[in-house]
C-alpha positions as CSV (number, residue, x, y, z in Angstrom):
1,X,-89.5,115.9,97.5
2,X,-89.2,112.3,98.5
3,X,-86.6,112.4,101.5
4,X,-84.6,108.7,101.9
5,X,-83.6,108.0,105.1
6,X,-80.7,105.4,105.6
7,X,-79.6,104.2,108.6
8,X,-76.0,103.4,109.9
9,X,-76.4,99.7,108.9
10,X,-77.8,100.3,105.5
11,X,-75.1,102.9,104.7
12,X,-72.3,100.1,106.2
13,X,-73.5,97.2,103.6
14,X,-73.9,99.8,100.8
15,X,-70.6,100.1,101.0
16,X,-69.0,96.9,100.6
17,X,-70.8,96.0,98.4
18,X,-69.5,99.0,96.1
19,X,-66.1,97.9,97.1
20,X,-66.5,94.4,95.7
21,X,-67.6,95.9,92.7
22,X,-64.6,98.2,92.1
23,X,-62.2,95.4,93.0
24,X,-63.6,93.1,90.8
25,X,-63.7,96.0,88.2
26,X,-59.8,96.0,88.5
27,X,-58.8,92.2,88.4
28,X,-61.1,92.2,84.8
29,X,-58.9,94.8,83.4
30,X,-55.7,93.3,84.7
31,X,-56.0,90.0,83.7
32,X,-54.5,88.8,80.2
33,X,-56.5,88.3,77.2
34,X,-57.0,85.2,76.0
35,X,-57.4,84.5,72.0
36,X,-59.5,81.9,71.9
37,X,-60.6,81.2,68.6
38,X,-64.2,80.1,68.0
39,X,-65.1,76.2,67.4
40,X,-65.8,75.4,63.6
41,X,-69.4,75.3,62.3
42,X,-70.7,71.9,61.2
43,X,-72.3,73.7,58.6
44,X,-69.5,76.4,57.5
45,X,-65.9,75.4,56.8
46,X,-63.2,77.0,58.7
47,X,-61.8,79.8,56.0
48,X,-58.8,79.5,54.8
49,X,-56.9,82.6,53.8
50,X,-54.0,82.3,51.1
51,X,-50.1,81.9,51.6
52,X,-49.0,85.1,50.3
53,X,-51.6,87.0,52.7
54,X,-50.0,89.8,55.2
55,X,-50.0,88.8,58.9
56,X,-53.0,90.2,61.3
57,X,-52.2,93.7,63.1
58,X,-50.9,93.9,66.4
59,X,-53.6,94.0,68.8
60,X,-51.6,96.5,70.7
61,X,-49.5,99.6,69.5
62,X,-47.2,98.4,72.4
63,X,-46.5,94.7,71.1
64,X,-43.2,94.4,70.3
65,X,-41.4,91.6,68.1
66,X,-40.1,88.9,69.7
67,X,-35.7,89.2,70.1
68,X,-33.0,87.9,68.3
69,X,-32.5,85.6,71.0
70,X,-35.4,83.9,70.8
71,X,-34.9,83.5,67.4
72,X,-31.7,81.5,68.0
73,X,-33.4,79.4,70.5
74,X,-36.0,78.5,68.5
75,X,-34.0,77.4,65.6
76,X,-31.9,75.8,67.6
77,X,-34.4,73.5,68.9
78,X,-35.6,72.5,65.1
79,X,-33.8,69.3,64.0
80,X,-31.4,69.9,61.0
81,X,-31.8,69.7,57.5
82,X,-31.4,66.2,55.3
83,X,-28.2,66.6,53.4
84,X,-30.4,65.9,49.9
85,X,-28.0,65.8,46.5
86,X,-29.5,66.6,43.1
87,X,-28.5,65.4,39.6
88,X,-29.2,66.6,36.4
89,X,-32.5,65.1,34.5
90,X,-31.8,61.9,33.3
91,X,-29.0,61.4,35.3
92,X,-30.6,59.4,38.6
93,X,-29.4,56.0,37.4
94,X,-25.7,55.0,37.3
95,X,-23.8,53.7,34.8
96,X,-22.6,50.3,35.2
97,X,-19.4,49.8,35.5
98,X,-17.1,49.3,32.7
99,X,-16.3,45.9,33.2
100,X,-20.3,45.2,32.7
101,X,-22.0,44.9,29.6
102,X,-25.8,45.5,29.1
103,X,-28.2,45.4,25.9
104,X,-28.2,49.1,26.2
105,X,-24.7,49.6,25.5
106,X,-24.4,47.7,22.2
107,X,-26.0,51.0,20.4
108,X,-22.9,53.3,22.0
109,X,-20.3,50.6,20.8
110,X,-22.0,49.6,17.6
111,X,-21.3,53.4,16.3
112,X,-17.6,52.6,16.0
113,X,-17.0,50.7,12.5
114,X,-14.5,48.5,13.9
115,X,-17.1,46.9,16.1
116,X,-18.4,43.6,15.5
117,X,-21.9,42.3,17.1
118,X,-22.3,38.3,16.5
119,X,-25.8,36.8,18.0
120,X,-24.9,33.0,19.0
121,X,-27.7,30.8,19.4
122,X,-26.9,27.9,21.2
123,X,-29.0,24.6,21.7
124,X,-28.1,21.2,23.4
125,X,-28.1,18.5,20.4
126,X,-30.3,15.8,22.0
127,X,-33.2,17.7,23.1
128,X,-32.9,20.9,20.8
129,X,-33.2,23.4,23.2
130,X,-31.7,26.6,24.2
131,X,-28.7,26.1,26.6
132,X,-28.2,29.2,28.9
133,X,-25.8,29.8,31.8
134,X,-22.7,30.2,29.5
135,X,-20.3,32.9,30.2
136,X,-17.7,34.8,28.0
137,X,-14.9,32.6,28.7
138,X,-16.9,29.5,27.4
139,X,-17.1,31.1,23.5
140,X,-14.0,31.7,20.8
141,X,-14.2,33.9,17.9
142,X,-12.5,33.7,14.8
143,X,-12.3,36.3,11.9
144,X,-10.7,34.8,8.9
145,X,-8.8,32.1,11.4
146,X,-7.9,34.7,14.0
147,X,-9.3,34.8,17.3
148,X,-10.7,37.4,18.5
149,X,-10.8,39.4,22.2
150,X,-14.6,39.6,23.3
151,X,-15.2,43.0,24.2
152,X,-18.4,43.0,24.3
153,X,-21.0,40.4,25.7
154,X,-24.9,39.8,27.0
155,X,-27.3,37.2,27.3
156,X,-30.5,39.4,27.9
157,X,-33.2,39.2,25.8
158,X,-33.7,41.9,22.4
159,X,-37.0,43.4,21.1
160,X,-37.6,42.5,17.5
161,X,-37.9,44.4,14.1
162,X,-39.3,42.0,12.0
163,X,-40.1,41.6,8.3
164,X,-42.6,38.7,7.4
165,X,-42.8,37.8,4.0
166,X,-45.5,35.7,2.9
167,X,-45.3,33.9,-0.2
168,X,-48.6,33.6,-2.5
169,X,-47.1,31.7,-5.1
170,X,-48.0,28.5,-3.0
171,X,-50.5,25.9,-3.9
172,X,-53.9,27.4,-2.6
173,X,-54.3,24.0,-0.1
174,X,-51.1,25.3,1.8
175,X,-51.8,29.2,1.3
176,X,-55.9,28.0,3.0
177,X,-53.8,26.2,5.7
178,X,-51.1,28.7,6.4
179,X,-53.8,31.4,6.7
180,X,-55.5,29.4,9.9
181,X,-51.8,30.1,11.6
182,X,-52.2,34.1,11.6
183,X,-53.6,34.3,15.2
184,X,-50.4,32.1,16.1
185,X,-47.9,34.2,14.4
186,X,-49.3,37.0,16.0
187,X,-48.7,35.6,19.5
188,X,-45.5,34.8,18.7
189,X,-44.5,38.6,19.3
190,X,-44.4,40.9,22.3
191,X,-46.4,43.9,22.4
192,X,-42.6,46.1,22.4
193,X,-41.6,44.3,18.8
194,X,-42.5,45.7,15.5
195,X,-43.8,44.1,13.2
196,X,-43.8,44.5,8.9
197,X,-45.8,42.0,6.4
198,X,-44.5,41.8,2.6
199,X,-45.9,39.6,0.1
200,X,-44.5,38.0,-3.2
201,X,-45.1,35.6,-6.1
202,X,-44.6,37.5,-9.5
203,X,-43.9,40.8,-7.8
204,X,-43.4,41.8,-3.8
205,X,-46.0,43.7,-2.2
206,X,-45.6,45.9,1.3
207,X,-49.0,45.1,3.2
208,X,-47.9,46.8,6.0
209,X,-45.2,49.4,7.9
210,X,-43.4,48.3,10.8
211,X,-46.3,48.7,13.4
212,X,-46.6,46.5,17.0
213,X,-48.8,43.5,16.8
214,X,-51.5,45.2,18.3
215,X,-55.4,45.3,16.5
216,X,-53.9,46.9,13.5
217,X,-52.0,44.2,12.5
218,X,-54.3,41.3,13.2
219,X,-56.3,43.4,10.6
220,X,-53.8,43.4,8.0
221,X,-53.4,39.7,8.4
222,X,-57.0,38.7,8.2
223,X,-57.3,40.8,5.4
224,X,-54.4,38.1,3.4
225,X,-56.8,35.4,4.6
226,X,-59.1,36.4,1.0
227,X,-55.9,35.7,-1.3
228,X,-55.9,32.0,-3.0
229,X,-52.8,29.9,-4.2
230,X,-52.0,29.3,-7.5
231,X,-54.2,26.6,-8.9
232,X,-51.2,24.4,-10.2
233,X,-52.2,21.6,-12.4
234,X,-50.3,18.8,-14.4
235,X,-48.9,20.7,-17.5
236,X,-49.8,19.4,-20.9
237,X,-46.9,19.0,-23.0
238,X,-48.9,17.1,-25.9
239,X,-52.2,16.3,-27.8
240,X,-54.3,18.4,-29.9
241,X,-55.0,20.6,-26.4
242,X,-51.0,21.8,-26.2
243,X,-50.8,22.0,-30.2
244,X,-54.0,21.3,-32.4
245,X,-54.9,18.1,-34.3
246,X,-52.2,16.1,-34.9
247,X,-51.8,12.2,-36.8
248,X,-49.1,9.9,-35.9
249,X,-47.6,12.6,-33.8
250,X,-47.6,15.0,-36.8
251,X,-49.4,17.9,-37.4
252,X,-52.4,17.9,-39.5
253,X,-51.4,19.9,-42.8
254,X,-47.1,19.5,-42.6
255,X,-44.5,20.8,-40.2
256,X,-42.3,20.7,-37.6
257,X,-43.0,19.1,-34.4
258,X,-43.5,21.3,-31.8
259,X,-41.8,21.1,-28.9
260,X,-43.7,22.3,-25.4
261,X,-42.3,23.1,-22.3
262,X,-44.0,24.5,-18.7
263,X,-43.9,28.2,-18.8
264,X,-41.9,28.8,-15.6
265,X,-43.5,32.2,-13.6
266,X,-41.7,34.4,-11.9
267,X,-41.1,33.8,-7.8
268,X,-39.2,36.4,-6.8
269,X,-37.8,35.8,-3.6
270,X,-34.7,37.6,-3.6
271,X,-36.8,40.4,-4.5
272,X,-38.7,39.9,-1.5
273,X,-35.9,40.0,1.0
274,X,-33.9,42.6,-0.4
275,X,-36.7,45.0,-0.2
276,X,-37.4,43.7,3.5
277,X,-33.7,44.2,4.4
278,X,-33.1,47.4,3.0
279,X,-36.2,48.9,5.1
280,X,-35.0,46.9,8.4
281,X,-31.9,48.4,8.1
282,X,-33.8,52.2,8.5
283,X,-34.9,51.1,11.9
284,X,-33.6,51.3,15.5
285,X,-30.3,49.6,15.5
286,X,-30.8,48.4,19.2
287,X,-33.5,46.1,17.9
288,X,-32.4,42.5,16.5
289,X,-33.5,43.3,13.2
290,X,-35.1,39.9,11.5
291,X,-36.4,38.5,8.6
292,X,-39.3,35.5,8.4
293,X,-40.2,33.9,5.7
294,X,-43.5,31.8,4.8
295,X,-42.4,29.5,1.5
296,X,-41.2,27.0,0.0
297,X,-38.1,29.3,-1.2
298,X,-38.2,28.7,-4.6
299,X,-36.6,31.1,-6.5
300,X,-37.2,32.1,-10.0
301,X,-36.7,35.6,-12.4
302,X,-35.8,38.2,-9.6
303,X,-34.0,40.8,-10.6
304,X,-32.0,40.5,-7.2
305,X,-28.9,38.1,-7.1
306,X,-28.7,35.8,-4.1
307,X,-24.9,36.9,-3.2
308,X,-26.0,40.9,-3.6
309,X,-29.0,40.1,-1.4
310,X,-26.7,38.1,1.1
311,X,-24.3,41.2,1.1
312,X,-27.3,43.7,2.6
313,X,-28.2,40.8,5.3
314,X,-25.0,40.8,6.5
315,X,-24.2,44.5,6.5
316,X,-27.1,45.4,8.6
317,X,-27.3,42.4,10.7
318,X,-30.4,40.6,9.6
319,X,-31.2,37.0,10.4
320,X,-33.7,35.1,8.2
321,X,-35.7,32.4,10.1
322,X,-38.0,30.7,7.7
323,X,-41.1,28.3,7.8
324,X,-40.7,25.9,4.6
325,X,-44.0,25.1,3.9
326,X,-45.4,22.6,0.8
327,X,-43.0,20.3,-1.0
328,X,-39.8,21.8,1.2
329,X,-41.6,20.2,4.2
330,X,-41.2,16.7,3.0
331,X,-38.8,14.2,4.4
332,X,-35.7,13.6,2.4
333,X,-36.4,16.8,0.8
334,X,-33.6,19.0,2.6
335,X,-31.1,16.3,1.1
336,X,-32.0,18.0,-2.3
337,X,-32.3,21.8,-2.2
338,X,-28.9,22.4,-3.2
339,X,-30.5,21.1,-7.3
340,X,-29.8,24.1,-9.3
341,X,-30.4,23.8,-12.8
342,X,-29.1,26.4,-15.4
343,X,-32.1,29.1,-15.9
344,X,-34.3,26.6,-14.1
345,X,-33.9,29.1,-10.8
346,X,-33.2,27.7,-6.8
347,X,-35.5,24.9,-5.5
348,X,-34.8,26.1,-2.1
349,X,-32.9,29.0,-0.6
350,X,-34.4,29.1,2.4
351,X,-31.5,26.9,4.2
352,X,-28.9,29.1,2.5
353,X,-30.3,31.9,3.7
354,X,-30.6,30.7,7.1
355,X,-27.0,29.2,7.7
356,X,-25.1,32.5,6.0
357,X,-26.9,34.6,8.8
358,X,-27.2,32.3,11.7
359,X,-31.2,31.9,11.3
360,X,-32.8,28.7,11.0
361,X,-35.4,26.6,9.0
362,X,-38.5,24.8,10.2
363,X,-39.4,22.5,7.8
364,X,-43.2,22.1,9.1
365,X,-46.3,20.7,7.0
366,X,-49.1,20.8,9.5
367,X,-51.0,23.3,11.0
368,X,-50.1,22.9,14.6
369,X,-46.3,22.4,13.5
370,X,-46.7,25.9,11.3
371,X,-47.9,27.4,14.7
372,X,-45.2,26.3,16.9
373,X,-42.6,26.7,14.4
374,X,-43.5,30.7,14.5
375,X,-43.0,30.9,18.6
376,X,-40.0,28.8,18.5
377,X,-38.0,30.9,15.4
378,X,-39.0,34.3,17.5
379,X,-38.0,32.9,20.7
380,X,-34.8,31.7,19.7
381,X,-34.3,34.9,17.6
382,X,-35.2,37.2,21.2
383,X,-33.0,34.6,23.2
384,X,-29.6,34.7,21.6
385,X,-25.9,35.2,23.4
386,X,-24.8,38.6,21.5
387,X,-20.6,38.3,21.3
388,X,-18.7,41.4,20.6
389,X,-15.2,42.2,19.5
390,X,-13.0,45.2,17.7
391,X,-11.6,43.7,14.4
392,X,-7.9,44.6,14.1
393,X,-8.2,44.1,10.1
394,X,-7.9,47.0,8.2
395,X,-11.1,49.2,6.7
396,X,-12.6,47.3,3.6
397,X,-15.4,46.6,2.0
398,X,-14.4,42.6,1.2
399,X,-16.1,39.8,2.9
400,X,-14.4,38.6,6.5
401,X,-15.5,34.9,7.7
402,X,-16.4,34.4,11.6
403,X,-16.3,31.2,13.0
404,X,-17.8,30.9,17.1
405,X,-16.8,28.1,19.4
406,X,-18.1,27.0,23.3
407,X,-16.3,24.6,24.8
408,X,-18.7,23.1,25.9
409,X,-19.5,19.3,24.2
410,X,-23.0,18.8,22.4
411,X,-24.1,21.8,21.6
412,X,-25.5,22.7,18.4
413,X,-24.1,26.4,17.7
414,X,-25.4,28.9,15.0
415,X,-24.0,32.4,14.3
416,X,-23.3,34.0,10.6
417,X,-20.5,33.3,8.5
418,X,-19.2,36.1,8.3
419,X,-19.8,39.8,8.1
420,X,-19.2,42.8,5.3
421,X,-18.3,45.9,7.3
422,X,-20.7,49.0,6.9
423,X,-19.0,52.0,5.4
424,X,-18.0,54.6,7.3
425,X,-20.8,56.9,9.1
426,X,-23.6,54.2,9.0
């Protein structure tokens, strides 16, 4: 047996320095714990545990949850809720006030029968263009001499539905130079109008729906660019070509003289605008629905009267702007397109057209005239004052005249003559 032998000092420092121990034994358990959470790895993201998980256990059986009076306190310290007010889908805008009126409302009012929409346009005589800055009390409206209380009026700017009818029964030198214009007429539209193409000369042909002018159409135009003219020569009314041998202006063998006159074909331009107009009329009504024309408005053997083709214009609202091309563009000639002979057909109806439903007529022979004829019919056709009123005449189907003043001196003003009101329910 090994025997250890302490002294008195040994034994002393032994001691304290097992009383150290123990104390400091007692201030590790008496201390709090802290929960200090580890520092993220560079390599490992922090984990992220989902919304709907379950809080961690207590980490003692003798943690209790904190009082209602805390509670208060703490919610008393957050700052208070933003007094936020919801409206139903759709409904975030306000209405304007009734006093105002906006493009948007003219397909509300429009519904009532008794509702008249009149596009103005308005240009300064001298320099021919658009005058804007008028207000309501600068116009007058008449219906069949009585004036009229606007109810109804706007100077913004419409999307177009428009019809273009392009008329192949030209002579193929002003077909060939009216198909160099298409990029031009193209241009001439915004990418939110929609856009139709019809062609005529013996019969009308739909080339296209009512489509924007996006690639599709500048396809369906340069596909027109293969069609020719007609090749219209100088008619031979005598000789032996227009009748056979002949001696002293008499028929070899005996009889009659003959007698040769032109064979007149068929341009069927009511034809053409009828079926334009009656498909406008399907579209949106809070477009400004619009006919163009390509021609030199000839008329002849359509099955469609002008006056029945006049009466859908004006039903549905339609304005014809027109481009007279070919012998209509020549000076002087406006002075004679009212010539109608019996059975001979119109020489020109584009102007007719154009003045019953407040369009207009460029009378353009160049290229370059063609192309800034196109931007200047649309523009003024986007661009118009729109008037509005509630007719006090009875329900009819007969024709009502409208007459519209500014009081304003030289100023050119165009609106339509007058109007046939749309049965009921349309």
């Amino acid at each position: 047996m090994v025997q250890i032998v302490l002294g008195k000092r040994n034994i002393r420092s032994w001691l304290v320095v097992i009383a150290i121990l123990q104390a400091s034994l007692v201030c590790a358990q008496q201390a709090p714990k802290q929960d200090i959470p580890d520092a993220p790895s560079a390599s490992k993201p922090v984990q992220q545990f989902p919304a709907n998980a379950s809080p961690p256990a207590s980490a003692s059986p003798n943690q209790t949850e904190p009082s209602d009076q805390g509670q208060a306190s703490d919610r008393a310290e957050q700052p208070p809720a933003p007094n936020i007010k919801t409206v139903p889908q759709g409904g975030a805008t306000p209405a304007p006030p009734a006093s105002t009126n906006t493009r948007d409302q003219l397909f509300t009012i429009i519904r009532n029968v008794n509702f008249v929409a009149v596009p103005v346009t308005v240009k300064d005589k001298n320099n021919g263009r658009m005058v804007d800055g008028l207000l309501p009390s600068d116009f007058t409206v008449l219906e069949d001499g009585v004036e009229q209380k606007l109810t109804y009026f706007t100077s913004d700017p419409f999307f177009l539905s428009a019809a273009v009818i392009y008329d192949l029964g030209l002579p193929d030198a002003s077909v060939q130079k009216v198909n160099q214009t298409f990029s031009a007429l193209i241009g001439a539209f915004s990418q939110y109008d929609q856009v139709s193409v019809y062609t005529y000369s013996t019969a009308v042909t739909r080339v296209s729906d009512f489509t924007p002018p996006n690639q599709r159409l500048t396809t369906v135009l340069n596909g027109l660019k293969a069609n020719r003219g007609q090749n219209n020569g100088v008619a031979v009314l005598s000789g032996p070509l227009a009748s056979g041998p002949t001696v002293n202006g008499m028929p070899v063998g005996g009889g009659p003289v003959p007698v040769n006159t032109p064979t007149k074909q068929p341009h069927v331009l009511n034809d053409a605008i009828l079926r334009a107009a009656l498909e406008l009329s399907k579209q949106d009504p809070t477009r400004r629905k619009v006919i163009f024309i390509i021609s030199d408005g000839k008329e002849q053997g359509s099955k469609a009267s002008y006056a029945d083709t006049l009466k859908v214009l004006l039903q549905n609202q339609i304005s014809v702007y027109a481009v007279a091309t070919d012998s209509s563009a020549l000076p002087l000639y406006s002075k004679l397109n009212k010539l109608h002979l019996p059975r001979q057909g119109y020489d020109n109806l584009l102007p007719r057209y154009a003045a019953a439903t407040g369009g207009e007529v460029y009378t353009e022979f160049s290229q370059n005239a063609i192309e800034r004829a196109y931007a200047g019919a649309m523009g003024d056709a986007r661009n118009q004052y729109t008037l509005g009123y509630l007719t006090k005449a009875a329900p009819s189907s007969t024709y009502r005249e409208i007459e519209v003043k500014v009081d304003v001196p030289n100023l050119d003003v165009r609106a339509k003559y007058g109007y046939y009101p749309l049965p009921p329910g349309r």
